[in-house]
Backbone bond lengths (Angstrom), bond angles and torsions (degrees), N, CA, C in turn:
res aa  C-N    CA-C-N  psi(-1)  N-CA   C-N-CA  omega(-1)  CA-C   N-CA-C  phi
1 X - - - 1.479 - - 1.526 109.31 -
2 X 1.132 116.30 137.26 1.597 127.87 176.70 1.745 109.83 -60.08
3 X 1.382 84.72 173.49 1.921 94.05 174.80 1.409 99.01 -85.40
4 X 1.231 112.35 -38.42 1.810 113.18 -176.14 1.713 107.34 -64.42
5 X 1.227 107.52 -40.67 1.600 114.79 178.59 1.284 120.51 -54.63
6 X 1.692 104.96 -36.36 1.657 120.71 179.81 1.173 108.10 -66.63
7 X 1.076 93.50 -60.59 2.029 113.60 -173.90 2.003 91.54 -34.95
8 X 1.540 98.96 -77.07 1.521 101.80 -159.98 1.459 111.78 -59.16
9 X 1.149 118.74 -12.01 1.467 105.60 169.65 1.769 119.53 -114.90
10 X 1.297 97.91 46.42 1.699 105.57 -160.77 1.585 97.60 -84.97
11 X 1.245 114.24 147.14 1.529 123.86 -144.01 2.075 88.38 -85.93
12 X 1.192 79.21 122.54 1.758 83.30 179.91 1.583 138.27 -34.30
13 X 1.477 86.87 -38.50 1.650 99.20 -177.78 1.502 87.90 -62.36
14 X 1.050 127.20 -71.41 1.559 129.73 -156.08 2.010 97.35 -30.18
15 X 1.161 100.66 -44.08 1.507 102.93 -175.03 1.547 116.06 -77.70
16 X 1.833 115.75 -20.19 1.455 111.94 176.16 1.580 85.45 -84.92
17 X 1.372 150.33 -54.14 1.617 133.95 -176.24 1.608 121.34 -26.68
18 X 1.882 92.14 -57.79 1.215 98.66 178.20 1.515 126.14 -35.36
19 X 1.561 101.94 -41.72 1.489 116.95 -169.79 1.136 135.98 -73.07
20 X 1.632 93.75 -21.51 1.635 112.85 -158.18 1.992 87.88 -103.83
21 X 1.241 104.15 -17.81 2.315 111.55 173.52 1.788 64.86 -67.84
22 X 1.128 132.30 -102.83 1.564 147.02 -122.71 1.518 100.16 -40.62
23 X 1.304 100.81 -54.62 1.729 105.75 -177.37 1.393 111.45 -58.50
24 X 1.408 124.47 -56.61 1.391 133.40 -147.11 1.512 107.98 -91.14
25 X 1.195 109.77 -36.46 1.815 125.55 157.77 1.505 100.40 -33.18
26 X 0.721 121.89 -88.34 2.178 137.53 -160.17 1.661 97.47 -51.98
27 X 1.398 111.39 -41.94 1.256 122.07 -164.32 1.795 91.96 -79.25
28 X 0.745 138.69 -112.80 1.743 121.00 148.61 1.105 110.34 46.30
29 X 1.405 132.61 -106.78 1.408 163.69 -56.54 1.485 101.42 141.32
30 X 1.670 114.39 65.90 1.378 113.36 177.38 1.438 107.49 -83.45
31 X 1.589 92.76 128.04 1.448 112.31 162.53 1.540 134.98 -99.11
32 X 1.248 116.71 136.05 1.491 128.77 -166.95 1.316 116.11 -84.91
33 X 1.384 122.40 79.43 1.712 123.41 162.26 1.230 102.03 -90.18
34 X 1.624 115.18 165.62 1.119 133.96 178.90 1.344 106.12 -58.15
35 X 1.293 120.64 148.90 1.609 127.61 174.89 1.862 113.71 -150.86
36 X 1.472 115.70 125.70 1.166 114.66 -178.41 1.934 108.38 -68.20
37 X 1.676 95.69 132.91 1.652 99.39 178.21 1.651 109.02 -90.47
38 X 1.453 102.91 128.87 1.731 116.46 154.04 1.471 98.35 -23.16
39 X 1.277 130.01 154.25 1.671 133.66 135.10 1.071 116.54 -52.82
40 X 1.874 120.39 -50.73 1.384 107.68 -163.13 1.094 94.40 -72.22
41 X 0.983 134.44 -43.04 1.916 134.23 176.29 1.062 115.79 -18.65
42 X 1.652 116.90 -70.55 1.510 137.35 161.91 1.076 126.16 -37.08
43 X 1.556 122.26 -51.06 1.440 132.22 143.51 1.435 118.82 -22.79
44 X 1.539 101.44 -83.22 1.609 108.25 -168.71 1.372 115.19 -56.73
45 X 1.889 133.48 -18.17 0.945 144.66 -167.93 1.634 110.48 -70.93
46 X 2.111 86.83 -58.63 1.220 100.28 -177.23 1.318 124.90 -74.77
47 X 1.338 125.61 -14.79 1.400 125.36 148.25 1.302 116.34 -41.10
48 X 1.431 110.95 -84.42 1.715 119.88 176.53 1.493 108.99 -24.87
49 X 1.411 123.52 -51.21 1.670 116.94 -178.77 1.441 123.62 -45.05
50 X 1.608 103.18 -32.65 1.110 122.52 -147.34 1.557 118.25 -94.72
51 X 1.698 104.65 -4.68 1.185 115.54 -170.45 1.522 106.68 -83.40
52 X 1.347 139.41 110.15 1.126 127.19 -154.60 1.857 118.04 -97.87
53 X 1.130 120.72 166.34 1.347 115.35 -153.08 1.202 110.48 -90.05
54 X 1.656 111.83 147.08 1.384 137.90 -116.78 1.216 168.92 32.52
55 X 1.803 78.54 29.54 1.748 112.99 -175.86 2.436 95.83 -65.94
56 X 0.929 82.78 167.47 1.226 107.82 167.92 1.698 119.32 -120.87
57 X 1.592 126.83 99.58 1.404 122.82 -178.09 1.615 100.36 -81.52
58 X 1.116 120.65 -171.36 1.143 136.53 124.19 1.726 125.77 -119.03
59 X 1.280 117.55 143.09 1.744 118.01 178.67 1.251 105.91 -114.99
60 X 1.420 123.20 113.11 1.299 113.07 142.48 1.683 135.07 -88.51
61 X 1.723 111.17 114.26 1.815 127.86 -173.28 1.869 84.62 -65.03
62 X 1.092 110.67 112.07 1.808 111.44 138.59 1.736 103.03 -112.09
63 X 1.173 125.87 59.75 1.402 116.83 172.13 1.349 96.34 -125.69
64 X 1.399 108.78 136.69 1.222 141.80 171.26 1.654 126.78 -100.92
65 X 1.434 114.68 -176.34 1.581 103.97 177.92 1.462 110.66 -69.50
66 X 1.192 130.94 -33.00 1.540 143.47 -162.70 1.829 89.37 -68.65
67 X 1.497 117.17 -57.99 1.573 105.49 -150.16 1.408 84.79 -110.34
68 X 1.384 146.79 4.35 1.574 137.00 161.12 1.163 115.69 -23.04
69 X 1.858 103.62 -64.91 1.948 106.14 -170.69 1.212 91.60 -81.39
70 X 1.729 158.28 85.58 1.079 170.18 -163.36 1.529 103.83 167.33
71 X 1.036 127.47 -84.04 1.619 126.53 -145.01 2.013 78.23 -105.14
72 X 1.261 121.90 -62.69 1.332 115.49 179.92 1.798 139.54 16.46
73 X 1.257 99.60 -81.31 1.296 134.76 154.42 1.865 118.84 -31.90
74 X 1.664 95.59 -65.65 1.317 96.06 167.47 1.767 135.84 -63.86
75 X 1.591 92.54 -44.99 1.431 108.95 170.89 1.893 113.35 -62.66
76 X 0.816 122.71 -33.08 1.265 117.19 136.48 1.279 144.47 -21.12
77 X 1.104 108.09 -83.93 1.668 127.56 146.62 1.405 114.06 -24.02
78 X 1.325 121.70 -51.45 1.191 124.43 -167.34 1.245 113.07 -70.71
79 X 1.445 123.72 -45.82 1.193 146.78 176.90 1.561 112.65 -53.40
80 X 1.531 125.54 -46.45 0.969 134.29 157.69 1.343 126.62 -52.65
81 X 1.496 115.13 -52.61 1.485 129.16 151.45 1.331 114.22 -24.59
82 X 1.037 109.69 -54.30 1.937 130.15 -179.52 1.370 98.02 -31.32
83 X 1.532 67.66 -92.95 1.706 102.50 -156.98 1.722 119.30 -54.23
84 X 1.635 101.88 -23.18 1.792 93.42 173.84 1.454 109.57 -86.98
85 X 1.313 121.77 -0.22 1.553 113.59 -168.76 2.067 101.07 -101.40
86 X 1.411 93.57 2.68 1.788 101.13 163.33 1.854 92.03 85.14
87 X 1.565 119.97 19.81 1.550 119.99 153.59 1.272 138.35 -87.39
88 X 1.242 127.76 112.63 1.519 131.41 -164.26 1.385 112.84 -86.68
89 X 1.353 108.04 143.79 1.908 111.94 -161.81 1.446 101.32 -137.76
90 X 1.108 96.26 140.76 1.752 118.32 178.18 1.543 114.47 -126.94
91 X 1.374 103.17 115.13 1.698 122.36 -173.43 1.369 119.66 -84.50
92 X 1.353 98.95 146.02 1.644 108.48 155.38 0.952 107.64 -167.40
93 X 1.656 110.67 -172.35 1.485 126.18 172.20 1.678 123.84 -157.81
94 X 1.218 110.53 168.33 1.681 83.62 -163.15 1.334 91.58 -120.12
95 X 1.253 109.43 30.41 1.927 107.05 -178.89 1.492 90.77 -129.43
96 X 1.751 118.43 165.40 1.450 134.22 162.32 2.082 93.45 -65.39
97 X 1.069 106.61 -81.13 1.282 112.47 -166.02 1.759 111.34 -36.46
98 X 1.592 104.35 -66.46 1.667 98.87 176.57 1.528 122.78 -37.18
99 X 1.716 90.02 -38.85 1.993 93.96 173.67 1.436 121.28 -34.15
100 X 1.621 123.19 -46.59 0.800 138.41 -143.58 2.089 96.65 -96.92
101 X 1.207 108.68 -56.69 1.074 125.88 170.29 1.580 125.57 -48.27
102 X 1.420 112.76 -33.75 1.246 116.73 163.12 1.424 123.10 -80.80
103 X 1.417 125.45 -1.90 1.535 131.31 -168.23 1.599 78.09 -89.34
104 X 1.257 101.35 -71.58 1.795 113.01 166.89 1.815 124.89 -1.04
105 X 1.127 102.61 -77.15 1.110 116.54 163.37 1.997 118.85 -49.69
106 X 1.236 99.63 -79.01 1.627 108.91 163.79 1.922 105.88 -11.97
107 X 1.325 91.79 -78.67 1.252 109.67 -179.14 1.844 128.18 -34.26
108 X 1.731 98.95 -63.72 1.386 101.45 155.75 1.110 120.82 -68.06
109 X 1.367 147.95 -26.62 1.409 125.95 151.28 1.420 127.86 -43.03
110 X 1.466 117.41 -66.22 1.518 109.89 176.02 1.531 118.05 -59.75
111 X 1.571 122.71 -3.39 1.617 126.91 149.24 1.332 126.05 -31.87
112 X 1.623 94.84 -43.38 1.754 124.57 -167.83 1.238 120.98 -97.12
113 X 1.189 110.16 -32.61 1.676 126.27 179.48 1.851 106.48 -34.45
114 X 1.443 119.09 119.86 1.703 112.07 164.49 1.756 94.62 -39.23
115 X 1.301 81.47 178.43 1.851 104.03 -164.92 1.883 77.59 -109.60
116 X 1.707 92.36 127.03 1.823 102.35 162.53 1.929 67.47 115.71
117 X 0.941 149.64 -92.58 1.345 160.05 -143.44 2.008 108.96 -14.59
118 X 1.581 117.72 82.95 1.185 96.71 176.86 1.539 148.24 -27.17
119 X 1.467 123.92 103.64 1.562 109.67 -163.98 1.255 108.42 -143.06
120 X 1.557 117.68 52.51 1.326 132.28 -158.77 2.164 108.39 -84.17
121 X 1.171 125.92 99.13 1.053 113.11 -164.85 1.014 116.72 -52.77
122 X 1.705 162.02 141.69 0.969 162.44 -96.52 1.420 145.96 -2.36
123 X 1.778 94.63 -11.85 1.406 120.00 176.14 1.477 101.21 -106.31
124 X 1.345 160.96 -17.97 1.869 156.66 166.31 1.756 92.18 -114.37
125 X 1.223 140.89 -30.74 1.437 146.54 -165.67 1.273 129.59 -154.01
126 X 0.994 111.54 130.25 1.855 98.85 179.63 1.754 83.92 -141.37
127 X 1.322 107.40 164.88 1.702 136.23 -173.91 1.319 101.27 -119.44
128 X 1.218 139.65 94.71 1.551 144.49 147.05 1.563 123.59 -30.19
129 X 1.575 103.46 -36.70 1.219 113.68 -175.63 1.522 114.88 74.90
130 X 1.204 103.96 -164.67 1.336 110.04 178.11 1.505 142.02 -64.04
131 X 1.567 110.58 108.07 1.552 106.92 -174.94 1.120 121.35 -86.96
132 X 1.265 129.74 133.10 1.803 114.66 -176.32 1.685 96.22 -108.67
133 X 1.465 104.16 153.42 1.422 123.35 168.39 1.200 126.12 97.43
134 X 1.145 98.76 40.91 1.840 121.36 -176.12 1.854 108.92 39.38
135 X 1.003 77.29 -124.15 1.427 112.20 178.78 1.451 109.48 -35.89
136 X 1.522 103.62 -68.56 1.283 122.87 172.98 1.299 125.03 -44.37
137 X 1.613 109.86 -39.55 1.138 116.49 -167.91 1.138 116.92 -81.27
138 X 1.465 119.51 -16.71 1.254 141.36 -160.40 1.785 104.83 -82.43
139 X 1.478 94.50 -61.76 1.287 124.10 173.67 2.202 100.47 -41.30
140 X 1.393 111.11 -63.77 1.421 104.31 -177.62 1.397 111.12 -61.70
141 X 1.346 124.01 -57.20 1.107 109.99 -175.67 1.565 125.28 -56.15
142 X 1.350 137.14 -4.39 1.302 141.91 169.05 1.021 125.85 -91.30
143 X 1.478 112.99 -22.00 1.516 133.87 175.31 2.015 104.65 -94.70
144 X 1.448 130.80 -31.68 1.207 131.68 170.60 1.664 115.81 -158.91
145 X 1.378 114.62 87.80 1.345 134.13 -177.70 1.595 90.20 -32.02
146 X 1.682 98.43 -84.61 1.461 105.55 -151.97 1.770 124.66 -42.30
147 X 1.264 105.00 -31.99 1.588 129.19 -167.29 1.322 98.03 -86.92
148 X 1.604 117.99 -7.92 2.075 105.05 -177.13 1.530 87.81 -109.41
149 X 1.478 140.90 -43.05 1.500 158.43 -155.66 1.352 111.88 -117.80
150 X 1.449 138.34 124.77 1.133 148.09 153.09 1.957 113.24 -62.01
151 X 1.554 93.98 -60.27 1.759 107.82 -175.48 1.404 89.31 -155.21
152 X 1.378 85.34 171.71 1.430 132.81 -157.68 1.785 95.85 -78.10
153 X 1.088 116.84 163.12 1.662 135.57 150.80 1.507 88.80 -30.68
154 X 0.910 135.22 -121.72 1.728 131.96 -151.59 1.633 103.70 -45.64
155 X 1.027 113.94 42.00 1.616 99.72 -168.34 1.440 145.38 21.19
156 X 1.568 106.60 44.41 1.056 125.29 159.74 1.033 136.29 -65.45
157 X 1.504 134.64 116.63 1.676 109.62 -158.63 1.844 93.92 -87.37
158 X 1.408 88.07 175.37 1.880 119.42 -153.58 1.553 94.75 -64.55
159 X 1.295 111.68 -35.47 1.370 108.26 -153.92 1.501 96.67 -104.33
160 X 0.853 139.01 9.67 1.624 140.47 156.05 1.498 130.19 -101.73
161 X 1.761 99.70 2.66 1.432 119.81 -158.61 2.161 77.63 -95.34
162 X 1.279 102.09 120.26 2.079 102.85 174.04 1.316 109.00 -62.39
163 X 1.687 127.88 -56.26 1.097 121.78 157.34 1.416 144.07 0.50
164 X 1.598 87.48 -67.46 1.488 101.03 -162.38 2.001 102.84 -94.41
165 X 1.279 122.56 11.92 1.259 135.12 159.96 1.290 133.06 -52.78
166 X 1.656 111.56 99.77 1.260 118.56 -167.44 1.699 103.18 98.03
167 X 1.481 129.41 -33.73 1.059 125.64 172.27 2.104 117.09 -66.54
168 X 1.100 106.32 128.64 1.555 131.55 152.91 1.277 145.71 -88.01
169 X 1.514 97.57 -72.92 1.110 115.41 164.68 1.601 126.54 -143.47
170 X 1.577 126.01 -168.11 1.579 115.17 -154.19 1.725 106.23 -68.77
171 X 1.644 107.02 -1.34 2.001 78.72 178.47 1.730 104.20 -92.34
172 X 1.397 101.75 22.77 1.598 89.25 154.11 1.892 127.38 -113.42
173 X 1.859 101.20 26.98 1.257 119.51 135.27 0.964 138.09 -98.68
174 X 1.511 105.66 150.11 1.929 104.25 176.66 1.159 94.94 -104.29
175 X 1.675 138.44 -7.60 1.760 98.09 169.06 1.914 85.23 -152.58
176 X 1.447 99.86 -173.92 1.388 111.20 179.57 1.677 110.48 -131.51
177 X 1.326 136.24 120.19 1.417 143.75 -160.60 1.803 90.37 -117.23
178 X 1.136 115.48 98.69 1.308 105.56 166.12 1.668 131.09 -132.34
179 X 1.556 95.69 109.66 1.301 105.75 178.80 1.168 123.55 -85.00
180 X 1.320 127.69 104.86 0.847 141.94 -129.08 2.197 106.16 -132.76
181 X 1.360 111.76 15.44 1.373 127.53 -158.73 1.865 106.01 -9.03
182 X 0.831 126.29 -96.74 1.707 126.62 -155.86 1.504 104.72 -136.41
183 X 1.443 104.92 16.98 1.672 105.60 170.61 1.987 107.52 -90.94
184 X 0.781 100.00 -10.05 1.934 108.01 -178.41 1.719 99.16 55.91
185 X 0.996 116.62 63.83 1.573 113.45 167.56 1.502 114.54 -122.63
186 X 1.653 112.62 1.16 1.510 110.74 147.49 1.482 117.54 -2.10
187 X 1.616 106.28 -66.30 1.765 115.33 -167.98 1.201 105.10 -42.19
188 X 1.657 108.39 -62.41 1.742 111.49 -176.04 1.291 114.12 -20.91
189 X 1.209 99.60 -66.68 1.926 105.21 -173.08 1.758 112.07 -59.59
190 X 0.851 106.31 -30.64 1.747 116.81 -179.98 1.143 96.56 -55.84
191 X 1.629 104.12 -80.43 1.489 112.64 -160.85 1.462 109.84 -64.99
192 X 1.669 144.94 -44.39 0.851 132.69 -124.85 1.679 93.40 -122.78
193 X 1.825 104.97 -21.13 1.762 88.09 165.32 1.329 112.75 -144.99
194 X 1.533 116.60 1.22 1.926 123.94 161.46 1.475 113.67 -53.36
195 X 1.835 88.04 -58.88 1.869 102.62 -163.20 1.662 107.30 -70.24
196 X 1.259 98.33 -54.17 1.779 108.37 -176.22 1.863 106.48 -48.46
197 X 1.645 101.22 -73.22 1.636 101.43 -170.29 1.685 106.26 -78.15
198 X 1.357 128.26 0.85 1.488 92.50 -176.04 1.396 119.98 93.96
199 X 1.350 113.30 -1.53 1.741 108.01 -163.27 1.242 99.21 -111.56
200 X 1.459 126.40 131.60 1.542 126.54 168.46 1.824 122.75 -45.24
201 X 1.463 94.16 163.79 1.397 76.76 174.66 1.881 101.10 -159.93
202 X 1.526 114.14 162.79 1.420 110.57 172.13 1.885 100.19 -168.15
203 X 1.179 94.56 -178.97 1.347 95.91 -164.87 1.358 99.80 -179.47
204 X 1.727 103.36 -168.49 1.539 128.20 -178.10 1.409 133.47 -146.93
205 X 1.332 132.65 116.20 0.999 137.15 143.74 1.477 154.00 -133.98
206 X 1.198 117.30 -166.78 1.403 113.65 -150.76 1.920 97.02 -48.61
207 X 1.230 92.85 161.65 1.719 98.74 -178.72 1.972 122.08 -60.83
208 X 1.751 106.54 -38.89 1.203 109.25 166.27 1.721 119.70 -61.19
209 X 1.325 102.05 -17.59 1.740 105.58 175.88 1.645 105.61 -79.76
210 X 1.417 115.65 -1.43 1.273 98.61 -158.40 1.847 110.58 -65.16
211 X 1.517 98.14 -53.04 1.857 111.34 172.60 1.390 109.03 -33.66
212 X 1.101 146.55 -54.54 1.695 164.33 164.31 1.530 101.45 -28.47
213 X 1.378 115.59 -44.03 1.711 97.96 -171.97 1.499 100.21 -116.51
214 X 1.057 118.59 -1.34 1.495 111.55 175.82 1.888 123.70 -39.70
215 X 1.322 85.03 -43.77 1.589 107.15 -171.33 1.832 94.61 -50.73
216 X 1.145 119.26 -55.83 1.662 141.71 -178.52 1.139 96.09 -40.13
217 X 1.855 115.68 -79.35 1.520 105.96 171.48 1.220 130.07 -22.69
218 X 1.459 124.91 -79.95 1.717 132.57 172.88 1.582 100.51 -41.43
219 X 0.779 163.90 -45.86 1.124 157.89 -104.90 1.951 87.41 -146.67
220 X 1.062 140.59 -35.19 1.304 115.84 157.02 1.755 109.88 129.88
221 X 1.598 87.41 -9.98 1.754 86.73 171.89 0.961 147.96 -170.71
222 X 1.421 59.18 82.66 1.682 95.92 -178.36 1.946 97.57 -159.68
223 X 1.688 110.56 114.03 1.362 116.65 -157.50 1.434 101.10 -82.73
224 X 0.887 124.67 52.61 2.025 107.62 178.39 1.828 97.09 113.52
225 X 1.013 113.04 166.05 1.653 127.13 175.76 1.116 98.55 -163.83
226 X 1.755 124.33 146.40 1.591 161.92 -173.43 1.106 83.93 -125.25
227 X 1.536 115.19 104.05 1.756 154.78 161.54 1.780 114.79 -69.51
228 X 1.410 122.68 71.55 1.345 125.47 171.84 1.922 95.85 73.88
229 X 1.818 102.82 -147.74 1.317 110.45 -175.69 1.429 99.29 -90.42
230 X 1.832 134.23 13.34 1.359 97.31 156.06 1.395 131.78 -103.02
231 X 1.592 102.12 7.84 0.992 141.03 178.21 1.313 121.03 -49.24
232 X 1.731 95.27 -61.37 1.547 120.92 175.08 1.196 121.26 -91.16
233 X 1.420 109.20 2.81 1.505 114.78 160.61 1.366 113.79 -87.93
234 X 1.307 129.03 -44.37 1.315 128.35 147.07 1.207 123.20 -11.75
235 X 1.285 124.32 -60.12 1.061 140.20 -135.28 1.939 86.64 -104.64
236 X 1.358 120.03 -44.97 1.489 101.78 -179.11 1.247 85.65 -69.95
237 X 1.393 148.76 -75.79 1.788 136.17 -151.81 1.243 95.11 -33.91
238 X 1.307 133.98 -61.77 1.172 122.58 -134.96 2.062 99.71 -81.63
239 X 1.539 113.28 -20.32 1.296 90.32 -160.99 2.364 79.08 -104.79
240 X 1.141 94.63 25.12 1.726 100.10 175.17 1.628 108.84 50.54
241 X 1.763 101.53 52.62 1.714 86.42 174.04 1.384 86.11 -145.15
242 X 1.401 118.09 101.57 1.696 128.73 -173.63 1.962 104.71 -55.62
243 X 1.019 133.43 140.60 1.058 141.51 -165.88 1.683 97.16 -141.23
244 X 1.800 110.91 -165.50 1.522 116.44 -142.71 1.890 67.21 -105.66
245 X 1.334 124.58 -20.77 1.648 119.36 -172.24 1.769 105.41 -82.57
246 X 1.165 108.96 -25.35 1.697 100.59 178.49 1.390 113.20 -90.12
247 X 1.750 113.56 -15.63 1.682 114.24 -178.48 1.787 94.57 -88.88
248 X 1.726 111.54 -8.09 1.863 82.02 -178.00 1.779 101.09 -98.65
249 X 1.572 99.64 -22.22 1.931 81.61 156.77 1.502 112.99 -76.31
250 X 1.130 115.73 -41.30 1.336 83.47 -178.37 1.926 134.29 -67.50
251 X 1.480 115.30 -23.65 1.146 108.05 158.06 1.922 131.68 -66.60
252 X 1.289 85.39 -3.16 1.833 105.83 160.72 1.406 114.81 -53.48
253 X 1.205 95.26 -69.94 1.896 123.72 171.08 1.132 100.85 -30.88
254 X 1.773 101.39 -95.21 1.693 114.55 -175.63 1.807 119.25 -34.50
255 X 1.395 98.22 -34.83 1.706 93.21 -172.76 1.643 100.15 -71.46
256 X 1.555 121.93 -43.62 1.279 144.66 -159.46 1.935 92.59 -55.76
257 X 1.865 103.18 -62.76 1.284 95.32 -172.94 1.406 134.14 -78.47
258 X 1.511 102.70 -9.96 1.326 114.49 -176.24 1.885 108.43 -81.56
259 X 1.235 110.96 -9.86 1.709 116.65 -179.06 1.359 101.88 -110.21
260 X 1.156 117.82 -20.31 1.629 106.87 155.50 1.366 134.58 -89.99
261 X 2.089 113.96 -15.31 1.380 113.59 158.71 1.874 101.80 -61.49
262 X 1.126 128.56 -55.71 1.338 131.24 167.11 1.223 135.60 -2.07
263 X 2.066 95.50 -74.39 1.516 111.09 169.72 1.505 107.35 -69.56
264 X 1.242 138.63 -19.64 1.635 127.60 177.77 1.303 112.07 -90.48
265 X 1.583 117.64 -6.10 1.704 109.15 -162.63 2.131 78.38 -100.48
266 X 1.686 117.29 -37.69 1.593 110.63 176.82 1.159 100.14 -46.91
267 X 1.579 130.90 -53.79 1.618 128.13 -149.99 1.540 93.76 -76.09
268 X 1.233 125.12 -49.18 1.849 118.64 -161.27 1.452 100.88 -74.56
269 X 1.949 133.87 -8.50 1.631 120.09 -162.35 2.050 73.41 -107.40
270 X 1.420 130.05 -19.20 1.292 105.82 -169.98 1.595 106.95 -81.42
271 X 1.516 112.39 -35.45 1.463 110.04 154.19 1.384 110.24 -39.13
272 X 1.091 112.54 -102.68 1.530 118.88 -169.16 1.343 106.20 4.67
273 X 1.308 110.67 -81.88 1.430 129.46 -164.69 2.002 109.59 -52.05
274 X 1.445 101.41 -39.77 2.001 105.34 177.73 1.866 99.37 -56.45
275 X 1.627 108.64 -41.55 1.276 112.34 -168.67 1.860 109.45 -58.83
276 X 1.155 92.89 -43.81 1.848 110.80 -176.05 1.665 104.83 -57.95
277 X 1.427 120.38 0.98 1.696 127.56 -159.19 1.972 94.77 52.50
278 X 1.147 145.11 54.78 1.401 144.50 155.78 1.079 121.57 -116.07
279 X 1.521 108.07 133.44 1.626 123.40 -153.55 1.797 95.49 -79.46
């Protein structure tokens, strides 16, 4: 039997293995090929760079278990972004579940943090925890911390938190990071502390949300958006710290090119073989 004969009748699994090294490799062991960036990506990135050190953000986590491995990854990143460029961040969320998910996040970031990297909880970060009342709730707590929140996530009360000293309300931020995964409450932050105080703002969510805030972008406010997990893969390339969001595009790639070396190596061994007069 020929090499071409082998090839074309090569026992399938061997070819689903192949696939599942291609996928699970990158995902593993993420690797850094070149990748074209979104604008708003670039946008929302280059904002974040730009916030200079000893600003005070605020983040609001709406990520949950559903959009975690989506926005996750990035919000991460961001957090790290933060905190090494000497910017202090103050959390929340306006869901029970995100509550939980954003400690999450927090957490694996300061995992990553260089060693020496200030990350003193209440003094570089503090967690608000959970806000109830959507919109509303959002709206009070930016307009009067103390009167919407007693303490913090660990139940720390407000007024012992160093951080939050001298702080009230949102004009003692300079920007707004809101991840916001597949709940669409972007607006909240627009309306209730962009438009009112003046303070920029950008964020992320899931990729089907992306059409929904576009309009914001053009329109001026809303600084950039991180589009689902390619969003936040972006966002590790771009700040060069490969994460679990740049190994699942990149096992995109690898799976993508490895089934198309495939389909061209089937088409060039079925030539071969028409050329040989073989059926």
């Amino acid at each position: 039997m020929s090499i071409t004969d082998r090839l074309l009748k090569l026992d399938q699994r061997i070819i689903y293995a192949l696939m599942f090294i291609a996928l699970a490799f990158p995902i593993l062991n993420p690797v850094v090929l070149p990748m074209a960036i979104q604008g708003y990506s670039q946008d929302a990135f280059d904002f974040s760079d730009s916030i200079p050190e000893g600003s005070i953000v605020i983040f609001e986590g709406g990520l949950g278990a559903a959009t975690y491995p989506q926005g996750g990854p990035g919000m991460v990143v961001q957090i790290y972004h933060m905190l090494t460029k000497g910017v202090k961040c103050v959390f929340f969320s306006i869901g029970t579940e995100q509550n939980f998910w954003t400690m999450t996040a927090i957490e694996t970031a300061l995992k990553k943090l260089p060693a020496g990297t200030p990350a003193v909880n209440g003094v570089d970060w503090v967690h608000l925890g959970y806000i109830a009342g959507g919109e509303a709730g959002v709206g009070s707590l930016v307009n009067d911390i103390r009167a919407t929140i007693e303490a913090d996530y660990f139940d720390t009360p407000i007024d012992d938190i160093p951080l939050l000293e001298g702080i009230n309300d949102a004009t003692g931020f300079d920007a707004v990071l809101w991840w916001g995964g597949s709940e669409g409450s972007m607006p909240y932050g627009i309306r209730q502390i962009s438009v009112p105080f003046g303070i920029p703002i950008t964020g992320m969510c899931t990729t089907n949300e992306v059409p929904n805030f576009s309009p914001y972008i053009s329109a001026g406010q809303l600084q950039g958006l991180f589009g689902g997990v390619r969003g936040s893969a972006e966002y590790e390339f771009l700040l060069k710290l490969p994460g679990p969001a740049l190994g699942q595009a990149m096992a995109t790639n690898f799976g993508g090119l490895l089934w198309m070396a495939m389909v061209l190596l089937g088409n060039i061994l079925y030539f071969v073989q028409r050329m040989k007069g073989e059926s």
